[in-house]
C-alpha positions in Angstrom: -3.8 24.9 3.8 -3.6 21.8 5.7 -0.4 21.6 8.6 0.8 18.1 8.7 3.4 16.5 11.0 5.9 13.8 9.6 6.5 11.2 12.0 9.4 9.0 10.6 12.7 9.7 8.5 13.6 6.3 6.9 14.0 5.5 3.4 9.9 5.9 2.7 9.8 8.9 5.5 12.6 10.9 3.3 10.1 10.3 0.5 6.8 11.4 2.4 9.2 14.4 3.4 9.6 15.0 -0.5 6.8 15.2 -1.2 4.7 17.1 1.2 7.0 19.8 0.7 6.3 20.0 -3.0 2.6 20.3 -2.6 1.1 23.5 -1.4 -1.7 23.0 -0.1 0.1 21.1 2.7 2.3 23.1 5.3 4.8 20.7 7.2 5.1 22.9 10.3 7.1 19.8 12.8 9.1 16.2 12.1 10.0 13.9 14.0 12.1 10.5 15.0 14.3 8.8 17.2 17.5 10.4 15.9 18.0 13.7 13.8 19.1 12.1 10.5 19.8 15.2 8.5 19.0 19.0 8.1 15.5 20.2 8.4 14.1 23.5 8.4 11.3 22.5 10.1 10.9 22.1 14.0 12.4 18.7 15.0 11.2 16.3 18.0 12.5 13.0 19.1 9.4 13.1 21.4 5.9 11.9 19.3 4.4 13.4 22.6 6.8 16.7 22.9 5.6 17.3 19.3 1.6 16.8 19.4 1.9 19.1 22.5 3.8 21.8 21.0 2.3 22.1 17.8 -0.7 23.2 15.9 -0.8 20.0 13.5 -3.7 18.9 11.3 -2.7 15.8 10.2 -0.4 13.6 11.0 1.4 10.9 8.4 3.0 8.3 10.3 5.8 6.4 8.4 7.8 4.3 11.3 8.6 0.7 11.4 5.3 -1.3 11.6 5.3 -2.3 15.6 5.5 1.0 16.3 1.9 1.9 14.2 -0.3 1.1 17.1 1.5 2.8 19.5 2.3 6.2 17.5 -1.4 6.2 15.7 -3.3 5.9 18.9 -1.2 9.1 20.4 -2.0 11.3 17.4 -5.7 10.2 17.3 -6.5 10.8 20.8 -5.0 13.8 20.3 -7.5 14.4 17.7 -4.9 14.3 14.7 -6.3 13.0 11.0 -3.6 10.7 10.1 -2.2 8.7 7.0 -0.6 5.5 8.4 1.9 3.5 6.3 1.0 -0.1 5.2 -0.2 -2.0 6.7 -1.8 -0.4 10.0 -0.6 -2.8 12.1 1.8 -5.9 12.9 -1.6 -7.6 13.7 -5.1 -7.9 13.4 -5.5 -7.2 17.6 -3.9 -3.5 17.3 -5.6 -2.7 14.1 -8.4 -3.1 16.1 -7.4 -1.4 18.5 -6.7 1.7 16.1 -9.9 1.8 14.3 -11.8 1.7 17.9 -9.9 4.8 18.7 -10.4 6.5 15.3 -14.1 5.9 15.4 -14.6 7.1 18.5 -12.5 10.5 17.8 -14.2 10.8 14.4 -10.6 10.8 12.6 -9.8 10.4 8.8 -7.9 7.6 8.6 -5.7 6.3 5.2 -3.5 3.8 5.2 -0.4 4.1 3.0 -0.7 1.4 0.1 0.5 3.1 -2.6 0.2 0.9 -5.6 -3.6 1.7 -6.1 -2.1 5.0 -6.7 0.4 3.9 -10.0 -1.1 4.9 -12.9 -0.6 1.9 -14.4 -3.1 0.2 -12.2 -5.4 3.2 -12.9 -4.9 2.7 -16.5 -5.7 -1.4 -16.5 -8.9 -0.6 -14.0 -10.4 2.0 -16.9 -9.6 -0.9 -19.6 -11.3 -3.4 -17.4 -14.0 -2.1 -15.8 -16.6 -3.6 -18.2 -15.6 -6.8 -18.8 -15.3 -9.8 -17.3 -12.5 -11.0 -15.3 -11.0 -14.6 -15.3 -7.8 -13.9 -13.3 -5.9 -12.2 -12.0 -1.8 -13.4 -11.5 1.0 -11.0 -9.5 4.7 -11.2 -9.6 6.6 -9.2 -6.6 10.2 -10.0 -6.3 13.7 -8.3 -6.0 16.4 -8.7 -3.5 16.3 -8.3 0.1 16.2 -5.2 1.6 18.1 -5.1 5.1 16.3 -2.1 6.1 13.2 -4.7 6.7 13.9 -6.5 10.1 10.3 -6.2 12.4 8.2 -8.3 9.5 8.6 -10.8 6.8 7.7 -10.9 3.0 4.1 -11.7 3.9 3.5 -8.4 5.9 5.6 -5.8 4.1 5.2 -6.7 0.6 2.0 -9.4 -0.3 -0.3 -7.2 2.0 0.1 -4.6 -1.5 -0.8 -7.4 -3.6 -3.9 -8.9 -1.7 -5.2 -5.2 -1.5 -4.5 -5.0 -5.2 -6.5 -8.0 -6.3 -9.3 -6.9 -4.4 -8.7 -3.3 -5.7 -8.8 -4.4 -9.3 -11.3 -6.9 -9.6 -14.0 -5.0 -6.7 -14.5 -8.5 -5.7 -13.8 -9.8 -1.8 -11.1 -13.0 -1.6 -13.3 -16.0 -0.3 -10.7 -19.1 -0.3 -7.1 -18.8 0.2 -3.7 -20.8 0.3 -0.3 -19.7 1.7 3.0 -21.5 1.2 5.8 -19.7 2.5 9.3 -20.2 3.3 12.5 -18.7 4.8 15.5 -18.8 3.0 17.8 -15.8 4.3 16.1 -13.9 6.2 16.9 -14.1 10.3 13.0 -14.4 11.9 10.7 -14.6 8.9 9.2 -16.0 5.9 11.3 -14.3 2.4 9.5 -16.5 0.5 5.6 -17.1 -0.5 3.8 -17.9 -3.2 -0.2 -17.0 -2.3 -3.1 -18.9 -4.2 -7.0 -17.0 -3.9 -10.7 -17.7 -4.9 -12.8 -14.9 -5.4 -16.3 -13.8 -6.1 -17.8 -14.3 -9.1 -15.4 -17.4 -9.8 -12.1 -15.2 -10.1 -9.1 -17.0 -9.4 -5.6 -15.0 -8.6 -1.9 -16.0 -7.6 0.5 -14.0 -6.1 4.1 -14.8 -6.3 6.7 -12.7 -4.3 9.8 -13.2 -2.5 13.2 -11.6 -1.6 15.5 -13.9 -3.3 15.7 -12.7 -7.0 18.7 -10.4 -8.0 16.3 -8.0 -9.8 13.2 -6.0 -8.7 10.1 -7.4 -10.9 6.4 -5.9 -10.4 4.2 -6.7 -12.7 0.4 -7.8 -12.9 -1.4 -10.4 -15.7 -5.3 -10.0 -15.9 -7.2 -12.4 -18.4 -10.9 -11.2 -18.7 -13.5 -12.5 -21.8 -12.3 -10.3 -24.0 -8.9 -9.5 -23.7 -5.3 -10.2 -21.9 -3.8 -7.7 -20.1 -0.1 -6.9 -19.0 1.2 -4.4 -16.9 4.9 -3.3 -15.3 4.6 -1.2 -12.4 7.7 -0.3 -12.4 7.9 0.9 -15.9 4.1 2.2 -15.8 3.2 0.4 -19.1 0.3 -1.4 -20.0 -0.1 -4.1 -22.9 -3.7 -5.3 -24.3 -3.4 -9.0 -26.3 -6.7 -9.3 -28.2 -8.8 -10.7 -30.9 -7.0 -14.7 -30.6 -6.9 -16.4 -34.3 -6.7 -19.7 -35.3 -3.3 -20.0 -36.7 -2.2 -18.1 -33.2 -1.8 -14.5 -34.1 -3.3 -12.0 -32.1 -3.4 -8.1 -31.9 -1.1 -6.2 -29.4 -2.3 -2.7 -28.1 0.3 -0.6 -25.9 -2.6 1.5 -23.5 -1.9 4.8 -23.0 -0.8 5.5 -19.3 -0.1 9.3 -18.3 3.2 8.6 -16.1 3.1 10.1 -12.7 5.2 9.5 -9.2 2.6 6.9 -7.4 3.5 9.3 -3.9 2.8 12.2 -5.2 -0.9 11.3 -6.4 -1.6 9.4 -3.1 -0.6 12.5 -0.7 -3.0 14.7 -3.5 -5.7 12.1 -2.5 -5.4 12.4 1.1 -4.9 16.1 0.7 -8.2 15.8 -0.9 -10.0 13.4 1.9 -9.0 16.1 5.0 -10.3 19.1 2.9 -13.8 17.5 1.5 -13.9 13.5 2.8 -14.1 11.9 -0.5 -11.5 9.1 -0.3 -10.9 8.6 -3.8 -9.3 5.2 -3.5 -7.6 5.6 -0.4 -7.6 2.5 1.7 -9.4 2.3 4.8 -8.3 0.6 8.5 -10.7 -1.8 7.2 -9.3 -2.8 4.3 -5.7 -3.1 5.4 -7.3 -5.4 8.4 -9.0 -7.7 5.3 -5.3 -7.8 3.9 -3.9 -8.7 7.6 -6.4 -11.6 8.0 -5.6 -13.1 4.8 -2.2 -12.9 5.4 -1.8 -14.0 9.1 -5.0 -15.9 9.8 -5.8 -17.7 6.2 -4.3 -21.3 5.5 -0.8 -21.3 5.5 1.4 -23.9 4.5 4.9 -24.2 5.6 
């Protein structure tokens, strides 16, 4: 049994909270945040150092608003915590850095929360893809805005899922890329981008998001040689369009996806990383850092 810490009650923390509890294998044995939002059972800190000090913790999984990741992550690892950090690791490339230095030198496991390789939909469209060849690869990640999101824009909390997802998919690294962003409503950052890539191998993607539609869409369109693929990750279904005629008929498949809570099968996989070290599809510091680069550092056009 492996004892974790919670760092973070928020909207996502009450989920991480959730969760842990239902698995059990995992024994939450302290929580903590700045204010005692509720009633817990367990041991409560407002002190990230009173806690680490006072407790016999594995693992730590760290869900607090992104400028505190650095900060909060480097006090659990040099304390010589495993953790499982929220997306993305960092507000910027500098303190991702400066996390993975740390976690190298302690000799941590380190996962970083992007929980959309863990929908089974996206499972379900990697097992239908994985021998052929894909063309492109188009996202769509829109819905209103969420107050609750103040420390980062559109670009940082919701296209960093999207970038990690085309590179998921395809197993191909981004090597061209075009930003246009704008801000609409929101008080200090972009709520509006639109993100153009090149890939390996001659793969071209798009991903479209913002914070301005009345309704939450997720969805992902993959063209390959052989077929056309649709998925909604909201719904978890998949669609196959295949065998193109002349007189514009074509055959639709519905792929079978075994529902699940995304969450749930991501804190199984990290679960599975602290007791043996496989990974199974858990992103890495690295990877979220390729996502930051992209995002922050790539051509962007206001």
């Amino acid at each position: 049994m492996k004892k974790i810490a919670l760092i973070g009650l928020g909207s996502m923390g009450r989920n991480h909270y959730r969760i842990i509890k239902s698995i059990a294998s995992f024994k939450l044995v302290a929580i903590c945040d700045v204010v005692k939002n509720g009633d817990y059972e367990e041991p409560f800190y407002s002190s990230v150092d009173d806690m680490l000090e006072n407790e016999e913790i594995d693992a730590c999984v760290i869900v607090v608003p992104t400028f505190l990741h650095k900060e909060v992550a480097i006090k659990c690892l040099k304390q010589g915590k495993d953790i499982f950090i929220e997306k993305p690791v960092a507000s910027t490339v500098e303190e991702a850095h400066k996390i993975q230095k740390i976690a190298n030198k302690m000799n941590a496991k380190v996962a970083v929360g992007y929980i959309e390789r863990f929908n089974p939909v996206v499972a379900a469209l990697k097992e239908e893809i994985k021998d052929q060849e894909i063309y492109s690869i188009g996202i769509t990640r829109v819905g209103p805005f969420p107050p609750r999101i103040a420390d980062v824009g559109i670009l940082t909390d919701l296209s960093v899922h999207d970038i990690d997802l085309i590179r998921f998919i395809s197993q191909r690294e981004i090597v061209k890329t075009n930003i246009y962003r704008s801000r609409k409503i929101h008080n200090h950052h972009e709520d509006n981008a639109i993100l153009s890539f090149k890939l390996e191998h001659d793969i071209v993607a798009s991903v479209t998001t913002n914070w301005l539609t009345p309704f939450r869409e997720r969805t992902i369109e993959v063209a390959t040689k052989e077929s056309y693929f649709e998925a909604d990750l909201m719904a978890q279904d998949l669609t196959e369009f295949s065998e193109y005629q002349k007189n514009n008929s074509y055959v639709i498949r519905k792929c079978m996806v075994k529902k699940e809570e995304p969450l749930l099968r991501e804190q199984i996989a990290f679960l599975n990383y602290l007791k043996t070290g496989d990974r199974g599809g858990l992103s890495t510091i690295e990877d979220s850092i390729i996502t930051l680069e992209i995002s922050a550092k790539k051509r962007i056009i206001d």
